[in-house]
N, C-alpha and C positions, 0 to 999 in steps of 0.2 A: 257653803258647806262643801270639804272637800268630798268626793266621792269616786273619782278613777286620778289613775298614774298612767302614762305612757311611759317607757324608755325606749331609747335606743341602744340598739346593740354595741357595734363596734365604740368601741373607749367607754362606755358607760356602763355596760354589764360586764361586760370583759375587757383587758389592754390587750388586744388582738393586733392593734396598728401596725407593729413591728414586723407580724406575718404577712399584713396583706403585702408591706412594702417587698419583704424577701419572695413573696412571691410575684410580683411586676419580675423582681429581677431577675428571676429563673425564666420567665415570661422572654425576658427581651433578649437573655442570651442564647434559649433555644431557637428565637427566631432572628437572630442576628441585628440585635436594634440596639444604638446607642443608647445605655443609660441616661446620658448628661441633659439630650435632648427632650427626654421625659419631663428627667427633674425641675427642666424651665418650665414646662405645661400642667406639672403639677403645680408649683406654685401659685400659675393664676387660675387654675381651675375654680371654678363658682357653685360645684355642687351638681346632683345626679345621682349615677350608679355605674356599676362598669360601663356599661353601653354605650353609657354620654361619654365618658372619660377615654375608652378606644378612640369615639369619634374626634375628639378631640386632639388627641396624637397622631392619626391616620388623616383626619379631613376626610375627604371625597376619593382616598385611594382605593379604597374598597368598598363592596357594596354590602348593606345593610345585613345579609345574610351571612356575609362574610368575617363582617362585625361582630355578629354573634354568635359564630361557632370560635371565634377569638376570644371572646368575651368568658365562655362556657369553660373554655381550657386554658383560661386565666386561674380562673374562682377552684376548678378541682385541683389546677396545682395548689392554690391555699386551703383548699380541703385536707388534702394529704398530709401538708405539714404541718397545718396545727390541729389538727384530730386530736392527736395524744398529749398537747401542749396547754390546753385552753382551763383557764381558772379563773374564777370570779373578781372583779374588784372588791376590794377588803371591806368585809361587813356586809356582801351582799345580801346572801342566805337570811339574816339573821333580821335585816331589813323587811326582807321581803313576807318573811310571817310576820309579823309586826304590820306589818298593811292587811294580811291576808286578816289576821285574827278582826281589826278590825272594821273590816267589810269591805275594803276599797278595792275597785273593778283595776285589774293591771292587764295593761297591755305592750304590743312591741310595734312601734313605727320608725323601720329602716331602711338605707337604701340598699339597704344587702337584699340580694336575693334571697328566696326563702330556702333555696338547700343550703346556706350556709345562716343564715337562722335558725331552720330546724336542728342543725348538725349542734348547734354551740349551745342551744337550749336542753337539747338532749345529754348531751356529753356533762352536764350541769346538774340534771336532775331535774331542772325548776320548769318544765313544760307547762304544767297543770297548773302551775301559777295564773298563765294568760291565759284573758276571756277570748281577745281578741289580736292578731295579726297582721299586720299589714307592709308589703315588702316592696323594694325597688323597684321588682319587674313585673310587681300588680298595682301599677299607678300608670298614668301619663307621660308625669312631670315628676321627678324626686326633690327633693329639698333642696333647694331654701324653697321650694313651693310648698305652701301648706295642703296639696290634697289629702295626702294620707294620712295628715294631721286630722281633716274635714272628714274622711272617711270612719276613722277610728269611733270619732265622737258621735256620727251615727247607729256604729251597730254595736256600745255599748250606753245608748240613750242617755247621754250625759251633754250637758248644758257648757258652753266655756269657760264660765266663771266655775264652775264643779270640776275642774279638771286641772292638774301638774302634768309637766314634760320636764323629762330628765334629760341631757344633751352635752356632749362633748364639743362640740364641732360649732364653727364659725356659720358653717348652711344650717346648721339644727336648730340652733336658737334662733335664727333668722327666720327659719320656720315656723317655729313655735309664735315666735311675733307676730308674724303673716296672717295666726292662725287667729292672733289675739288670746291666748291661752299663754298665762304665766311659764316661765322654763328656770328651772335650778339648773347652772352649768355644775357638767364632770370635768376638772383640772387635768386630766389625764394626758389631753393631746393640747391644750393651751392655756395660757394664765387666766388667771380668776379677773385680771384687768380687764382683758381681753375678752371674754366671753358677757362680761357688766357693760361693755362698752358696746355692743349689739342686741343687746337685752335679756340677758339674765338677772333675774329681783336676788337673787343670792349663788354662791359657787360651793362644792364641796369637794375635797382630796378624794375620800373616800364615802362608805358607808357608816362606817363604826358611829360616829356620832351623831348620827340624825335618825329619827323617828319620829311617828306620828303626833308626839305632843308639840315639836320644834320644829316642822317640814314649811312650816307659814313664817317662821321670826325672820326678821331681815337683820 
């Protein structure tokens, strides 16, 4: 019986991607950093959160403290600019009561920091949706590691088999995997192939056509 939903933020409650990337790019030209060389380390990037992902582009050039006063004035430039920009993916809202009416526990497991969860849930309306929380830089390890998947299922006392995860992303579903909890992939950031082929049991474009009598058919 189903009984909670997780989502994840970025690509799955909102197409935010586009921002985060414009804002790398404001990121590297205020501090004088080739774009190009990014875009090779994003490429093979395997999942995380900012922190990882500096570390990644930087290595051992700087130290950890350093990492994250980088990291902090990455995320507020993509605060600023999509503040006034952010809207749901289609059919969100309309999803989301349709679960609420009947009784299923929702929550949010991202590797986004939580100011920029709280900011996009806010900006949303849909806060009081979620029982529970769980963000990039209140874990360990971020995705593809299933902690905060582990976490979530704790503090809304829910069993793995009683539980969906919603997931755009190549780490998410991997996550979800990890966690052994079922994942419907979001097409937003990759193909429905693509996201079946790492373990999603079904894919959706959007919301509009799925609800609670259909959220199981494969």
């Amino acid at each position: 019986m189903l009984k909670a939903i997780i989502f994840d933020l970025d690509g799955t409650l909102v197409d935010s991607l586009p921002y985060h990337h414009e804002s790398w790019r404001i990121f590297f030209k205020k501090n004088n950093i080739e774009e190009n060389d990014f875009n090779e380390i994003y490429k093979n990037y395997k999942g995380g959160g900012t922190l990882e992902l500096m570390t990644s582009v930087f290595g051992d050039i700087y130290t950890k403290d350093e990492l994250e006063k980088m990291s902090d004035d990455k995320e507020v430039i993509f605060r600023d600019i999509y503040r006034s920009k952010i809207l749901p993916i289609n059919g969100l809202r309309k999803f989301l009561d349709n679960l609420k009416k009947n009784n299923i526990l929702l929550s949010i497991g991202s590797n986004a920091i939580r100011k920029n969860v709280l900011m996009t849930i806010k900006e949303l309306g849909i806060t009081n949706y979620f029982s529970s929380i769980i963000c990039g830089d209140e874990v360990s390890k971020g995705k593809p590691n299933p902690e905060m998947y582990i976490k979530i299922l704790s503090n809304l006392k829910v069993n793995k088999n009683e539980c969906i995860i919603f997931e755009d992303s190549i780490e998410g579903v991997t996550a979800a995997k990890n966690a052994n909890i079922k994942a419907i992939g979001v097409t937003s950031s990759q193909s429905s192939e693509i996201l079946k082929s790492v373990g999603a049991f079904k894919t959706i474009e959007d919301y509009t056509k799925i609800s609670i009598d259909n959220i199981l058919d494969y």
